[in-house]
Structures are given as C-alpha cells and as structure tokens.
C-alpha positions in Angstrom: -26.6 -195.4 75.5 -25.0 -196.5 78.7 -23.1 -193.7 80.8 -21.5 -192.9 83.8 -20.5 -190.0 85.5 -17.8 -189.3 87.0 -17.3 -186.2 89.7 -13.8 -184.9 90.2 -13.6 -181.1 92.3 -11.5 -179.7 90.4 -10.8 -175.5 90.6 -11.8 -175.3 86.8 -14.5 -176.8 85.0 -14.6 -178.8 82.3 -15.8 -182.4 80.6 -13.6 -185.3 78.8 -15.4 -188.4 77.6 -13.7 -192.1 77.6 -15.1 -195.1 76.1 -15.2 -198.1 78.9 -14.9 -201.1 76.2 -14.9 -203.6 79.1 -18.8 -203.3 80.2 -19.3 -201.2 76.5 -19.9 -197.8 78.6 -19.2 -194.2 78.3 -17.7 -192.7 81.3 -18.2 -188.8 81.2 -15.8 -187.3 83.8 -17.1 -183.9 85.3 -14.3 -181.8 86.9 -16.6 -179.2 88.8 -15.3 -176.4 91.8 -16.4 -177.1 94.8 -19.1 -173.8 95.1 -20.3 -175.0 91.0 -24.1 -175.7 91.2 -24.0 -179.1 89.2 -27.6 -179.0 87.9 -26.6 -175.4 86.1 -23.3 -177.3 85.2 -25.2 -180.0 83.5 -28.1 -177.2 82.2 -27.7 -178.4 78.2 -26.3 -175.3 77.0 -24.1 -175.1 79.1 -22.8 -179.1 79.3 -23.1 -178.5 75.3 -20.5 -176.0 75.3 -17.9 -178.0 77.6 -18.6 -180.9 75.3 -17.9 -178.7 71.9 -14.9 -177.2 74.5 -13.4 -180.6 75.2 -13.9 -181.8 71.9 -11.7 -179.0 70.2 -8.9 -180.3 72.1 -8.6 -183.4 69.8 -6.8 -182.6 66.5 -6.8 -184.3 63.6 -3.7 -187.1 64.5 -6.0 -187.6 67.8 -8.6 -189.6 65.4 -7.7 -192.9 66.0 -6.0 -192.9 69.7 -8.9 -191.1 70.9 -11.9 -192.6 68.4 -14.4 -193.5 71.3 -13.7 -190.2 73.1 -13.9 -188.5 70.0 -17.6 -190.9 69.2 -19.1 -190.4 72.5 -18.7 -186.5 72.5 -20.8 -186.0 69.6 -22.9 -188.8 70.6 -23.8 -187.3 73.8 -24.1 -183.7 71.3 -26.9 -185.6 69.2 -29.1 -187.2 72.0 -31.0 -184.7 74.1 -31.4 -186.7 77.4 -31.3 -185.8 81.1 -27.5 -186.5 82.3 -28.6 -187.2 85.5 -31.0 -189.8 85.3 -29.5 -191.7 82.8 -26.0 -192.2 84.4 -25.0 -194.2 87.5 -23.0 -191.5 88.9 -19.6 -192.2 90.5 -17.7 -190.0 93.4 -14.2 -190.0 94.7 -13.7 -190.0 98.7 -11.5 -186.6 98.9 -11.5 -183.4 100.6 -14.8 -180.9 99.7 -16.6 -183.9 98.4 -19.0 -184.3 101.1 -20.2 -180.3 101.3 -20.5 -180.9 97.3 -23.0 -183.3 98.1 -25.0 -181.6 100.7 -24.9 -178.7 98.6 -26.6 -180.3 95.8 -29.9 -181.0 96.1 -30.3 -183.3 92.9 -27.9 -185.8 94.3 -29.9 -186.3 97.4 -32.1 -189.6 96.1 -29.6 -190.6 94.2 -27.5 -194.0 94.6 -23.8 -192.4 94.3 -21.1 -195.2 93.8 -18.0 -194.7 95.5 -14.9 -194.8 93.2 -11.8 -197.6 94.0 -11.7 -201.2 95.8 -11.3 -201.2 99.7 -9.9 -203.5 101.5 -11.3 -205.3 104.7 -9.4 -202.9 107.2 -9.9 -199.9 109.4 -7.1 -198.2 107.2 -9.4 -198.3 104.0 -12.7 -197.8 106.3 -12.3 -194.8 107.9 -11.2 -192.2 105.5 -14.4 -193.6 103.6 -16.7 -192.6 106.4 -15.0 -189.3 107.0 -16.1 -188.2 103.8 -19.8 -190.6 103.7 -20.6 -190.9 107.0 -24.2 -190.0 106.6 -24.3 -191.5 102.8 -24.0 -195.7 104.1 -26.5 -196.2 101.9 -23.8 -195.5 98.8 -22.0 -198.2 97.0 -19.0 -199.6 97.5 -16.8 -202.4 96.1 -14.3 -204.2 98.7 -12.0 -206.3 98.2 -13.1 -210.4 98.6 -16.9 -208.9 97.0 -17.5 -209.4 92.8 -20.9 -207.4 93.9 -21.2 -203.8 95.0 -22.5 -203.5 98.4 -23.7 -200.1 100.8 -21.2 -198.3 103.2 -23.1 -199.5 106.2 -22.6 -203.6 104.6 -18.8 -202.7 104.2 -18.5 -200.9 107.7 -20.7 -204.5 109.0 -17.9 -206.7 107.2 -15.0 -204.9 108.5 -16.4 -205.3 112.4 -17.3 -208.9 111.6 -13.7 -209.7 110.5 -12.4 -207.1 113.6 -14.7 -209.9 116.1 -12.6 -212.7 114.7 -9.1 -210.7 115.0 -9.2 -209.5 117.9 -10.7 -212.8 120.1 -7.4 -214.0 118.3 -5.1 -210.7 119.0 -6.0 -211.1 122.5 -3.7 -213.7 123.4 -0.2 -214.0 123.1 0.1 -216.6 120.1 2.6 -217.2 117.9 1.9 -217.4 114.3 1.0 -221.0 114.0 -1.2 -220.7 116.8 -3.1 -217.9 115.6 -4.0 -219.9 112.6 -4.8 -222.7 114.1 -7.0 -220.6 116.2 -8.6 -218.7 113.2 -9.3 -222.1 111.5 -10.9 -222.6 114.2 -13.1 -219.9 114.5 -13.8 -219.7 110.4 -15.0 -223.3 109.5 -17.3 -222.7 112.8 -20.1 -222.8 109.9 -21.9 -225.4 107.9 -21.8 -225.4 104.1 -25.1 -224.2 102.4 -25.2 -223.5 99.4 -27.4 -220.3 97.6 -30.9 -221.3 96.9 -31.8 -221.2 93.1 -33.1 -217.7 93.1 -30.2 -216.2 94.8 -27.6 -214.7 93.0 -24.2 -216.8 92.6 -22.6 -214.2 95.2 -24.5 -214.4 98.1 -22.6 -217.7 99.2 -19.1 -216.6 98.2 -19.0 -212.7 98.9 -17.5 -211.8 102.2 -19.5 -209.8 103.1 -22.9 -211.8 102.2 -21.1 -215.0 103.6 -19.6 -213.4 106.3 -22.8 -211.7 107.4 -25.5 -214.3 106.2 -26.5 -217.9 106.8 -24.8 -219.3 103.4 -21.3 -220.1 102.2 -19.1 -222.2 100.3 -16.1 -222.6 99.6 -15.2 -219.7 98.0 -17.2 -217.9 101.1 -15.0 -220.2 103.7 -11.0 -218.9 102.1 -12.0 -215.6 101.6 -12.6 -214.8 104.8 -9.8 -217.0 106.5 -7.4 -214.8 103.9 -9.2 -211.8 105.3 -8.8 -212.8 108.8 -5.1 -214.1 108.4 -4.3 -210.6 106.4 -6.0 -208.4 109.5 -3.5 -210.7 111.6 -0.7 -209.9 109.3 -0.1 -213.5 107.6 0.3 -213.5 104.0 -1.7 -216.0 102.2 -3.7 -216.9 99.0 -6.5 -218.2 97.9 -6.1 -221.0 95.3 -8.8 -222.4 92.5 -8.6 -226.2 91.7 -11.1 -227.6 89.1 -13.0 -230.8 89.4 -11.7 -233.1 86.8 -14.4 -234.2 83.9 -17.0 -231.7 85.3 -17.4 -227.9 85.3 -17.4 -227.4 89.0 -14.1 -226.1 91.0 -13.0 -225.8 94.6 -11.0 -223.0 97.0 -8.4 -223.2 99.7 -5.8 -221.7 100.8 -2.2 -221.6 101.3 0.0 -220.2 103.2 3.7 -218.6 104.1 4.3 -219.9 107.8 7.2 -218.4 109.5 7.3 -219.7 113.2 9.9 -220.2 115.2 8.3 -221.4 118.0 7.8 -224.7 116.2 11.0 -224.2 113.5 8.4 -224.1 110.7 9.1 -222.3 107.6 7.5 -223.0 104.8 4.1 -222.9 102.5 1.4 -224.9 104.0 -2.2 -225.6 102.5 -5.4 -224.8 104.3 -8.7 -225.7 103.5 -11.6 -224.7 105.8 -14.4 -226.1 104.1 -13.2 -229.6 104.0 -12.7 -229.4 107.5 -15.9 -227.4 108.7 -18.8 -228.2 111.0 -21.0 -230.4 109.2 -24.4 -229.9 111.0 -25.5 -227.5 113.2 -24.7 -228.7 116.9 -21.8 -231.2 116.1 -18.6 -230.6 117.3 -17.0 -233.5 115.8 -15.4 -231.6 113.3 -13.5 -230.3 116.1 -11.3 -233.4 115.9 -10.3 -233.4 112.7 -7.1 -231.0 110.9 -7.1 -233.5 107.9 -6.7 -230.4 105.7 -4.9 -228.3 108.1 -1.3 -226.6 107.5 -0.7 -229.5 104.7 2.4 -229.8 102.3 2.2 -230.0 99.2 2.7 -233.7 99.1 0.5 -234.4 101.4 -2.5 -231.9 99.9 -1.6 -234.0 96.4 -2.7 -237.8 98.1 -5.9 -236.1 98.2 -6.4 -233.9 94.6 -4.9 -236.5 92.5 -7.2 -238.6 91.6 -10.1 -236.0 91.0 -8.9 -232.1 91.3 -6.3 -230.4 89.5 -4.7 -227.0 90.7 -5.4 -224.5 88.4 -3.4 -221.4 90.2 -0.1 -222.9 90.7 0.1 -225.2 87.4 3.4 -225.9 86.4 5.1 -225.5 89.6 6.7 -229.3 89.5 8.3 -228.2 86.7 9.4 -224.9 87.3 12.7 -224.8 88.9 14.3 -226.6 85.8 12.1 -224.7 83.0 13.2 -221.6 84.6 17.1 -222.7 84.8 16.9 -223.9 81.2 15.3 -220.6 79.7 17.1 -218.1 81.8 20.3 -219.6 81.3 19.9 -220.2 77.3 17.9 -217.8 76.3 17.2 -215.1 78.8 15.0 -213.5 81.1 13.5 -212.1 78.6 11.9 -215.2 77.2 10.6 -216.7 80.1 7.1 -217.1 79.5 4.0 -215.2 80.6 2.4 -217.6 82.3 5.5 -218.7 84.2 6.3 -214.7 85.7 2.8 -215.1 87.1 3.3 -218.1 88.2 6.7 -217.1 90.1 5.5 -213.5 91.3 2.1 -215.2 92.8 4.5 -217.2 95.2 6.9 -214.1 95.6 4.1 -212.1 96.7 2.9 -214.7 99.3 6.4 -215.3 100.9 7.7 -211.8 100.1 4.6 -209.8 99.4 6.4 -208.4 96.3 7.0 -209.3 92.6 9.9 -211.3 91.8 10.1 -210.0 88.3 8.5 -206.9 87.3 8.2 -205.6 83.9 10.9 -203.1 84.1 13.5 -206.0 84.5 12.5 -207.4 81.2 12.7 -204.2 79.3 16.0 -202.4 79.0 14.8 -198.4 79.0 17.5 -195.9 80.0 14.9 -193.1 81.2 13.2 -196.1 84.0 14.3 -195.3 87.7 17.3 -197.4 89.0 15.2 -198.6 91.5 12.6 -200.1 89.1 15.3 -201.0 86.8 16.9 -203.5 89.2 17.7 -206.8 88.1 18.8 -210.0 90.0 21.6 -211.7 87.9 20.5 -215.3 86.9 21.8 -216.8 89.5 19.8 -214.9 92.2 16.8 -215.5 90.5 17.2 -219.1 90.0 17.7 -219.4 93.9 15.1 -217.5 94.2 12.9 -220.0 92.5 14.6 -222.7 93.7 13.9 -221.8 97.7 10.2 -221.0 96.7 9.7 -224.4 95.5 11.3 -226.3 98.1 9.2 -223.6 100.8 6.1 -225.4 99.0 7.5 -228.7 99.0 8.4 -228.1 102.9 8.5 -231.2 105.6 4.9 -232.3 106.9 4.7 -230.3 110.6 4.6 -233.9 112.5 2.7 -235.7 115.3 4.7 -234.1 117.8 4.4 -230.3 116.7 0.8 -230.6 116.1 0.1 -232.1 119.5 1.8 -229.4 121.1 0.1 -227.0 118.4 -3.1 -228.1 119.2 -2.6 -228.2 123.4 -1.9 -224.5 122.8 -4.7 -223.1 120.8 -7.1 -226.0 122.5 -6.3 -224.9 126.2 -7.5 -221.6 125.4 -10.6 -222.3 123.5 -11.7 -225.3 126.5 -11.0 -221.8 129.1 -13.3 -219.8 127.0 -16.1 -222.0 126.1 -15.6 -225.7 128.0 -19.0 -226.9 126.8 -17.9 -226.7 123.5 -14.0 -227.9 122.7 -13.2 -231.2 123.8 -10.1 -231.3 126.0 -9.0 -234.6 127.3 -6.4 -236.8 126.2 -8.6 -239.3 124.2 -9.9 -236.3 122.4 -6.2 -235.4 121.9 -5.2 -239.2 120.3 -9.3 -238.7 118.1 -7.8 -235.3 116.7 -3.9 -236.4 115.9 -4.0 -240.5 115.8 -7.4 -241.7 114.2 -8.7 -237.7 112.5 -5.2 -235.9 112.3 -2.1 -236.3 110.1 -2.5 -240.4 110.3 -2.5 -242.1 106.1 -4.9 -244.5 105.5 -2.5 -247.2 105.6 -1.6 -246.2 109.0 -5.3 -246.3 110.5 -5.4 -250.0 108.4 -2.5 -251.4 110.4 -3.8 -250.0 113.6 -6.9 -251.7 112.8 -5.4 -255.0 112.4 -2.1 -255.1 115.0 -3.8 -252.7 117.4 -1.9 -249.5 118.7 1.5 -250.7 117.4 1.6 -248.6 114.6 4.3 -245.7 114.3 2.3 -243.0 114.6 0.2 -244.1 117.6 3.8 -244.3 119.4 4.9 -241.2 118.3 1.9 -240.0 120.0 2.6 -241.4 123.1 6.0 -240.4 123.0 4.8 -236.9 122.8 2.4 -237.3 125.1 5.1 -238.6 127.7 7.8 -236.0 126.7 5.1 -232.8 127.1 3.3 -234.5 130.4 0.2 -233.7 128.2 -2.3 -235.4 130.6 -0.6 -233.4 133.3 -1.3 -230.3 131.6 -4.9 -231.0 130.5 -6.2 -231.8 133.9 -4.1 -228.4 135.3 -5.9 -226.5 132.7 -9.5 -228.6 133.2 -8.6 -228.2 137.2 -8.1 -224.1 136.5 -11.2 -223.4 134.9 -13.3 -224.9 137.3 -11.8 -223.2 140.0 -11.9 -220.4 138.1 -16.2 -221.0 137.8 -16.5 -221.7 141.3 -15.0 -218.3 142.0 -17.2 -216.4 139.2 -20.6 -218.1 140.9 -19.7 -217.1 144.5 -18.4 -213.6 143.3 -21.9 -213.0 141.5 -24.3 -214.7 144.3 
C-alpha cells in the first residue's frame, strides 16, 4: 500500500484520506497545531480514532463520490504498519512550519518533499528558503524539471540562470538584442547526449543540463525559455516529431516586440541547431540559420522530415475558426483548437483567449470571468495571431545591424573569442546567415552578384560598418593597454 503524507498546521487536529488515481496512491493529509507532538499524533490509538473520526463524516449518499476516501480509511484501519516509514511525507512552505520541524525529532532523517512547482526565479526561491533554509537537502519540483531535485540543486539552478540574466541585464539592450545575446550565451555548449545508464532526465532537466556536462535539445530550449522569462520575454517551447521514426525535436518560439528594429511578430528559435559543435570551435559563432525565423522560413527546413506537433492546425485555423464561430458558435469550437488558440494567446498576451467560463452560460460566474468577446473580436483576434506567426523574415539589413550590436559587446568582453571583422560579418549574414540555398548556388556560379550579397554591401555602406568595427577593435585595445599599465 502506497501512501503519502501530507502535513497541514492547522489549529485543530484531524485526518482525511484521498485516493491519488494518477500514481495509484493514498494521500493521508495530517492537519496538526503547531505545539502537537506528531509521533503521539500518529501513536495508533490515537491516529485510529481520527481515522474512525474522519470516517463518520461520510454518510451514506457520500459512498460513491467519496469510495477511495471511504476504501483507504478502513484500509489504513486493517493494516497495522508504522505511518512514518512507509509514507514519503510531503510539507507545505508556510508560517510555523519550520519550528514544527525542529520540534520533531522523528522528521530529522527523513527526506521531506516540499509541496507545489517553483519556478526558476528569486520570487519562488526565497520564501522557500525562509522556511528550509537549513533543510536543502529536501525535495523540490521546479518548473523546466520532470524529476524532483534538493533545495540546494534548485537554489544552484536559479543562480546559474541569474549568471546568464544579469551578464545580459547589464547592458542597455533592446529586446532583440537581448536575445540575440542569450542565444548566444545558451547554445555556448556541445550536444551530448545521456549515457545508457543515466536516467532520460539528466540531458533535458534544467537543472541537470543546466548544471552538468550533458544536454539536448530539450536541455538547450528550456533553459533559453528560462533565461528569456527571467528577462521578461514570453516564449514557448515547441515539440516537432521526426517523421517515420519515434524520435522528436524542441525549439522555441517567440513573441518579439521591438521597436528599435520595427519587429513585431512570432519568431522561431532553435539553439541546438545552431550550437557549438566541438569543444574549442567558434565557428558556430557565424551561423543564425535558426535564429529569429518565420514561420515560412522555419517550414523550408521541417518539411521534408519534421512535423510540428504543438501548433498543428494553425494553417488552417483562421478559416476553421470563422466557419464554426460564425455557424455554429463558440460553443462548438473544438478542444483541440481552444488549446491551440490560447497557447498563442498566452505567448503574445500571456493570457487565455477563451476560457471556460465564456463557453458556459452560468448566471452565479463573476462578470469578470463571464466576459465574452463577440465573434468578431475573436476572429481578429485569431486572425492577428496568425499573421504575428506568419510575420516578414527580419532581413539582411536588420540582422547586420542586430548582430553589430550584440557582437561589439561580446568582442569588448572576450576578443579572443567572438569574431569581429567585416569578413566575419559577410561569413555570419551572406554565406551562414539568412542566405537560401539557391542564393549561395548563384553566388557560387556568377560570383558576388547575387541579391543578397548586395544587400549586404548596401548595409554595410549605409551603417559605415567597417568604420565602426575598427572604432570598437581600436577601443578595446586601448582600453588593454590602459588595464596592463594600470596593474604593472
């Protein structure tokens, strides 16, 4: 018999049993005072009579809503075995918990899971340790993790994501740049996959990829959506599958609002097609091939052998949508298509389109829940999300002045290690950049005619990039010469 505690302060004392159907578990919750000694709570006479207690509470119409409940009472009635060591045993971070604790000796050795899912912030950290901070060793589960992982591992994934923010935060960037500068910073690894003996977590996790030497691609858009979410940018990850195999894929995309370059739409991102692909290269410095894509763009390249599983149905959407809403009602729009709708919603506008109080009419529901957009608004609502997806590419020119931006910086933090000159500059946006492969053909066979090489060198004329380069290569070299004679 598998159970769980759970331990609730509570100013009265008592016990409920509920049936967990999902792992096939019975979850016994304690609600104990604070001053209770919870050895004597759980002596078996005493436990017996809450149970008995807690069990009278169920009449007779309670049978069959409450049938597990009801089953794992007198279960737990039957079986005379120690509470304690056969239960994980689950706490709650709130006030009193942690003299509770200390005041229990029989909880000392034990492995206490924290209750709830935290996310990779400082907001969701801290409370935690004000309450654990000299439990680490408990377990927690954080958001981007499927396995539980200690205090002390979450408290290490939160500063590892923090190390990325802030080398980003410390500039003044505008959005664009700050992901470009996070893409950077987050395919800075090479792809390894877990060794046959590891579990299938420790190269997806972000905490074990973030932390150890193995990730994927899973591993790789996690923590860019962690990273871009510390930095306040919405995005999502997004699964594709593999056609004719059993093996998928993970990107990202998303919402870009900048004006700085008049960009504002949904853009694909996918670190692990661009990352470093052995250890001391920094090639893979010169290529964005999968960097800030649209979607037709992203679709020249998953056509022929990936299919996206998250946003399925999206070429069809704005006129199934019309069609339904407008001849049948909102009300029979399907499942599959609200989630559909509300996971683009919530990456533009970080909130349900439709919720299920719009397709339910029930007086007693709050105004404010009961809210509906007529048909019309939600049909240009749907309409503006798909053309945000179907956006214009970003273009030679933005992305050369993108990429001076983010690029000057990196080259003035570590020179050694970006490549700042204007031949890197045509490598990255001519020949490894946003050029087709019919483009680099016809530049292999009429030379540097082709369109895209001249709207490079227009750019490159219009900005005065070479200019600029050699002011920022002619800046940081002063700028060592300086350091070496201040330090001599």
């Amino acid at each position: 018999m598998k159970c769980s505690i759970n331990l609730n302060l509570s100013s009265e004392n008592f016990v409920d049993v509920l049936y967990n159907d999902l792992n096939d578990k019975y979850e016994i919750s304690l609600y104990i005072s604070q001053e209770c000694d919870l050895e004597e709570f759980l002596r078996r006479d005493n436990f017996d009579n809450l149970l008995r207690k807690s069990l009278s509470n169920y009449n007779s119409d309670d049978e069959e809503l409450f049938k597990y409940s009801i089953e794992g009472i007198n279960l737990i009635l039957k079986n005379d075995f120690p509470i304690l060591d056969n239960s994980e045993i689950v706490v709650y971070p709130e006030d009193g918990i942690k003299e509770f604790i200390d005041n229990n000796p029989c909880l000392k050795n034990k492995q206490l899971i924290v209750n709830g899912e935290f996310d990779i912030n400082h907001e969701s950290l801290d409370p935690l340790l004000k309450y654990f901070d000299n439990h680490k060793d408990y377990q927690v589960l954080i958001n981007g993790n499927t396995k539980y992982v200690t205090i002390e591992e979450y408290e290490k994934t939160v500063f590892a994501i923090d190390e990325i923010v802030n080398k980003i935060k410390k500039y003044n960037l505008s959005q664009l740049e700050q992901i470009m500068y996070a893409y950077d910073l987050v395919r800075d690894r090479v792809y390894k996959s877990e060794d046959e003996n590891d579990d299938f977590s420790v190269s997806r996790d972000i905490s074990s990829a973030l932390l150890g030497n193995k990730i994927v691609c899973v591993g790789y858009s996690v923590i860019f959506e962690k990273v871009l979410d510390n930095l306040g940018i919405r995005s999502k990850m997004i699964t594709l599958h593999r056609k004719n195999t059993n093996k998928g894929h993970r990107r990202n995309i998303v919402y870009v609002d900048d004006p700085k370059y008049d960009i504002n739409g949904v853009y694909y991102f996918d670190t692990t097609w661009d990352s470093k692909k052995i250890n001391g290269d920094s090639a893979y410095l010169d290529s964005y091939k999968f960097f800030c894509r649209n979607k037709n763009q992203i679709n020249k390249y998953d056509k022929i052998n990936y299919e996206d599983l998250t946003l399925e149905g999206l070429e069809d959407l704005p006129t199934e949508f019309e069609n339904i809403i407008l001849k049948e009602g909102l009300g029979k729009v399907p499942k599959k298509m609200i989630k559909l709708i509300n996971f683009i919603s919530n990456l533009v506008e970080g909130k349900d389109l439709i919720n299920v109080y719009m397709l339910i009419d029930i007086p007693e529901v709050p105004e404010f829940l009961r809210f509906k957009y007529s048909r019309e608004e939600l049909i240009e609502k749907v309409n503006y999300y798909y053309d945000l997806i179907h956006s214009n590419s970003i273009g030679i020119d933005k992305l050369t002045k993108l990429l001076f931006n983010v690029r000057k910086i990196e080259y003035y933090e570590n020179p050694s290690k970006y490549p700042f000159s204007i031949d890197d500059f045509e490598r990255t946006i001519v020949d490894e950049g946003i050029m087709n492969p019919k483009e680099r053909f016809l530049r292999a066979i009429f030379g540097d005619s082709n369109e895209s090489f001249r709207k490079f060198e227009r750019t490159v004329n219009d900005m005065e990039l070479e200019k600029m380069i050699e002011q920022v290569r002619l800046s940081k070299a002063l700028r060592e010469v300086y350091e070496s004679k201040k330090h001599k």
